[in-house]
C-alpha positions as CSV (number, residue, x, y, z in Angstrom):
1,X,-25.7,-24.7,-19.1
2,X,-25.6,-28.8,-19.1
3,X,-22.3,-30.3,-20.3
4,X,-23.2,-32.6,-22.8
5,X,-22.9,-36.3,-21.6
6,X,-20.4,-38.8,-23.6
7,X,-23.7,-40.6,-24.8
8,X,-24.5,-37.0,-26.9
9,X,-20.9,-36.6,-28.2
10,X,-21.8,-37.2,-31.7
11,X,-24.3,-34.5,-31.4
12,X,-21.7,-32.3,-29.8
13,X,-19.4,-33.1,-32.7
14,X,-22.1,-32.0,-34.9
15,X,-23.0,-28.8,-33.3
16,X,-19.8,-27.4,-33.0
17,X,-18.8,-28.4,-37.1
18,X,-21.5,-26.7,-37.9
19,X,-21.3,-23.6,-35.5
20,X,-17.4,-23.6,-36.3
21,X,-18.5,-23.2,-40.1
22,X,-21.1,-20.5,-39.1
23,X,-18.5,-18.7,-37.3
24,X,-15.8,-19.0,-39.5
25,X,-17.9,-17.7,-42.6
26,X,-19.4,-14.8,-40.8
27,X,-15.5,-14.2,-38.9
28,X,-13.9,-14.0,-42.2
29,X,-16.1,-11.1,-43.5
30,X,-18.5,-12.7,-46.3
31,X,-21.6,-11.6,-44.6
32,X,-23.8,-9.1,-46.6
33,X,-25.1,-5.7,-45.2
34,X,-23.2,-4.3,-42.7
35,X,-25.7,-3.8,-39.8
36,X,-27.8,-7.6,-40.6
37,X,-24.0,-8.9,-40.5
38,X,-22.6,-7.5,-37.3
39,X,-26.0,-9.0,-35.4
40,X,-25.0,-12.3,-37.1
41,X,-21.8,-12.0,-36.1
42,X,-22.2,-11.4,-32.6
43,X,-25.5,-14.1,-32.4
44,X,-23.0,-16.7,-33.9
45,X,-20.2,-15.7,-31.5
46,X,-22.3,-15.5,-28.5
47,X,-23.7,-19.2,-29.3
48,X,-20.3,-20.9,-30.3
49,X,-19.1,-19.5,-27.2
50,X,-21.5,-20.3,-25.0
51,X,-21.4,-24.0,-26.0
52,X,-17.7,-23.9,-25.4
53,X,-18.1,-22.6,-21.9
54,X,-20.5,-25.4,-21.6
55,X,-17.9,-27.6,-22.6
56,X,-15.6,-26.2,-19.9
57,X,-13.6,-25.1,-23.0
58,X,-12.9,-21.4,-21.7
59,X,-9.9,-20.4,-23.1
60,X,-11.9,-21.2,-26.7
61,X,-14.9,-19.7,-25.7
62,X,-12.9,-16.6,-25.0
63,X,-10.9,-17.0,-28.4
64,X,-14.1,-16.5,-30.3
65,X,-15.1,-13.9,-28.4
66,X,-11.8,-12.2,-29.2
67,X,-12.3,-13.1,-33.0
68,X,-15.6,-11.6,-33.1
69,X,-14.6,-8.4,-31.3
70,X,-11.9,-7.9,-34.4
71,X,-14.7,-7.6,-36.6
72,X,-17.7,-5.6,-34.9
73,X,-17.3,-3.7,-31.5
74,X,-20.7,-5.0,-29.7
75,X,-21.5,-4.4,-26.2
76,X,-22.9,-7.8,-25.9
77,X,-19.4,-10.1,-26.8
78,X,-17.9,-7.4,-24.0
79,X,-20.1,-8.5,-21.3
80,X,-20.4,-12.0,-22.1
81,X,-16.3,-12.2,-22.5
82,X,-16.0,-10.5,-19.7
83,X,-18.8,-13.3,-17.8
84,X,-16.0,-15.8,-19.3
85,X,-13.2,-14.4,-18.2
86,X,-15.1,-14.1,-14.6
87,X,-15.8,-17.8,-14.7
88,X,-11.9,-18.4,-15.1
89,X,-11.5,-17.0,-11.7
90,X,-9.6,-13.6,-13.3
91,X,-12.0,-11.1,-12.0
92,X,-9.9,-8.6,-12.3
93,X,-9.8,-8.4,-15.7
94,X,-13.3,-8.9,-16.1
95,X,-13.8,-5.9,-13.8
96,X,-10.8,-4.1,-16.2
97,X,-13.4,-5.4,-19.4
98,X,-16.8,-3.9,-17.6
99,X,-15.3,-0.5,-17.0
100,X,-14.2,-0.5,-20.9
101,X,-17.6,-1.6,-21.9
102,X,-19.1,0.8,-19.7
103,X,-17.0,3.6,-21.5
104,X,-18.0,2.6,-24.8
105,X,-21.5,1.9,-24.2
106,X,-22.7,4.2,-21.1
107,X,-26.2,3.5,-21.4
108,X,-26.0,-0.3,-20.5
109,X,-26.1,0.0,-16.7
110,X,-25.5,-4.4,-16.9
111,X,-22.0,-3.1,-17.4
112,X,-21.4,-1.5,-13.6
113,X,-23.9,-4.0,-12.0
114,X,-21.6,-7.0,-13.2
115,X,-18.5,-4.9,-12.3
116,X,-19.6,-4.5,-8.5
117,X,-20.0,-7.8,-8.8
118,X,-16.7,-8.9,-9.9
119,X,-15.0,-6.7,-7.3
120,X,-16.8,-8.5,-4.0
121,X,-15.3,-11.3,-5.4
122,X,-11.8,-9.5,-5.5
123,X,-12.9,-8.0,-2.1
124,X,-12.5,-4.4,-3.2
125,X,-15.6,-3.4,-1.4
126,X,-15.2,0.4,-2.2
127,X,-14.6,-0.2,-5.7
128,X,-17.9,-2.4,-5.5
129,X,-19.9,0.6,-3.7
130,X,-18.4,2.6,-6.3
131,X,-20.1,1.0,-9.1
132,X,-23.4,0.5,-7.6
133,X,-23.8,4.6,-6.9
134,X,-22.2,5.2,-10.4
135,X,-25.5,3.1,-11.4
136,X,-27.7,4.7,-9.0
137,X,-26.9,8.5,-10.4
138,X,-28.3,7.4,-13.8
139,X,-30.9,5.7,-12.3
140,X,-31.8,5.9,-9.1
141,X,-35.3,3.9,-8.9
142,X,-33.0,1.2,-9.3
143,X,-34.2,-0.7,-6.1
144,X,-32.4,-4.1,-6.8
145,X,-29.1,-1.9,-7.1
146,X,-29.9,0.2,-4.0
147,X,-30.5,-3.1,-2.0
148,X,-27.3,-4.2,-3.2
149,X,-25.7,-1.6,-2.0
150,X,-27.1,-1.6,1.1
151,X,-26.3,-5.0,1.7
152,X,-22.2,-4.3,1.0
153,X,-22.2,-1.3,3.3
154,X,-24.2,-3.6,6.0
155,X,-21.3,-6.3,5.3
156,X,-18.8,-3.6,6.0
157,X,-20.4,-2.2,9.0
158,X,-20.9,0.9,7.3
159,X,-24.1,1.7,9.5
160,X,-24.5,5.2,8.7
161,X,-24.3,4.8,4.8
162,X,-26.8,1.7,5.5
163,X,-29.7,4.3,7.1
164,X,-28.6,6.7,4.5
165,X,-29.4,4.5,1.6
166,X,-32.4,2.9,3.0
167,X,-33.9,6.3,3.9
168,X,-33.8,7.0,0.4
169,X,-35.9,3.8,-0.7
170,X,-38.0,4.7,2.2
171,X,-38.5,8.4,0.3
172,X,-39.0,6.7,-2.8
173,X,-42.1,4.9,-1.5
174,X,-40.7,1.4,-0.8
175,X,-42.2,1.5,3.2
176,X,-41.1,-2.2,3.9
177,X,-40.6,-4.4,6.9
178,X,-37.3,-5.0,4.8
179,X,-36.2,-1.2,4.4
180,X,-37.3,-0.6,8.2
181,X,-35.3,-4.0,9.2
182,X,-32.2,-2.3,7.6
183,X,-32.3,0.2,9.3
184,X,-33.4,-1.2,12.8
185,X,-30.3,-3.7,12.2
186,X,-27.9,-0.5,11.8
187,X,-29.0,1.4,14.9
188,X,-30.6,-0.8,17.2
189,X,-31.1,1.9,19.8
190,X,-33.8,3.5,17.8
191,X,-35.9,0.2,17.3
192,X,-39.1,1.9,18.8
193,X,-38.7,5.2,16.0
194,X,-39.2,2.6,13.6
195,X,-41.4,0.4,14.6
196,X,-44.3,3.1,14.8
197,X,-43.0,4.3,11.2
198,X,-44.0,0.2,10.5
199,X,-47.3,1.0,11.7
200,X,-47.7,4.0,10.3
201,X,-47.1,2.8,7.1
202,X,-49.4,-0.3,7.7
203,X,-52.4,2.7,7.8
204,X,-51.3,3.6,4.3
């Protein structure tokens, strides 16, 4: 997001006074139903926040997250604290913060692909292959994952898990000159094999 220049401070001013007074209404527990007030909650956070860490403000940006999370438990302030916390430079607590939202809220697979993420950066490369295949046994047509993968193991070397993993987009019906350069790249000495699989697959 833009920082605000010192020609909009006024408007910065503004925003924030009134966000602040958003926040602190909804944060203090006067909204009305449950369920329409935890979405307000979290939409209020989440934009408070945001403009913080647009700020550079960081540290505030995360205090509001942490505010919020006192009053609903929502997987969305997780990840975007834990995108905070990341832009801070502590990834390993924002790796700690993925694997707790991932064990609260299973289903959102942004949790492990965020936390492979935060480990590269750490340089814990199994941890980082880790999450991508705890990913890919919930869902594994998830190419962008698989290629993410296969890109870490590549980095590492790995050759062997690089064939594996590209043989299994290959099986899944992506037949591209990028799966088949994957695996040429891995095992050079079998260039030929795959190069009349690439013409094979130009006939389909």
């Amino acid at each position: 997001m833009k920082i605000l220049s010192l020609v909009d401070g006024s408007k910065a001013t503004s925003f924030l006074a009134v966000m602040l007074a958003i926040a602190a209404f909804l944060l203090c527990g006067c909204a009305s139903t449950a369920s329409n007030g935890n979405d307000q909650i979290v939409k209020a956070a989440i934009e408070l926040a945001e403009e913080y860490r647009s700020l550079g403000r960081l540290e505030d940006s995360i205090g509001v997250y942490d505010k919020a999370l006192e009053r609903t438990y929502d997987y969305r302030l997780l990840y975007n604290k834990a995108l905070t916390l990341a832009n801070l430079g502590d990834f390993e607590q924002a790796a700690a913060l993925c694997q707790e939202g991932h064990g609260s809220f299973p289903y959102i697979l942004a949790f492990k692909k965020a936390q492979a993420k935060y480990y590269i950066e750490l340089g814990s490369w199994n941890e980082a292959a880790t999450s991508y295949l705890e990913v890919l046994e919930l869902d594994p047509y998830d190419t962008s994952t698989r290629k993410e993968l296969i890109s870490l193991y590549s980095t590492n070397g790995e050759s062997e898990k690089v064939v594996e993993q590209a043989t299994i987009l290959w099986s899944q019906g992506y037949r591209t000159a990028e799966i088949l350069g994957f695996m040429k790249t891995s095992y050079p000495s079998v260039a030929s094999s795959f190069d009349s699989l690439a013409d094979f697959s130009k006939e389909d």
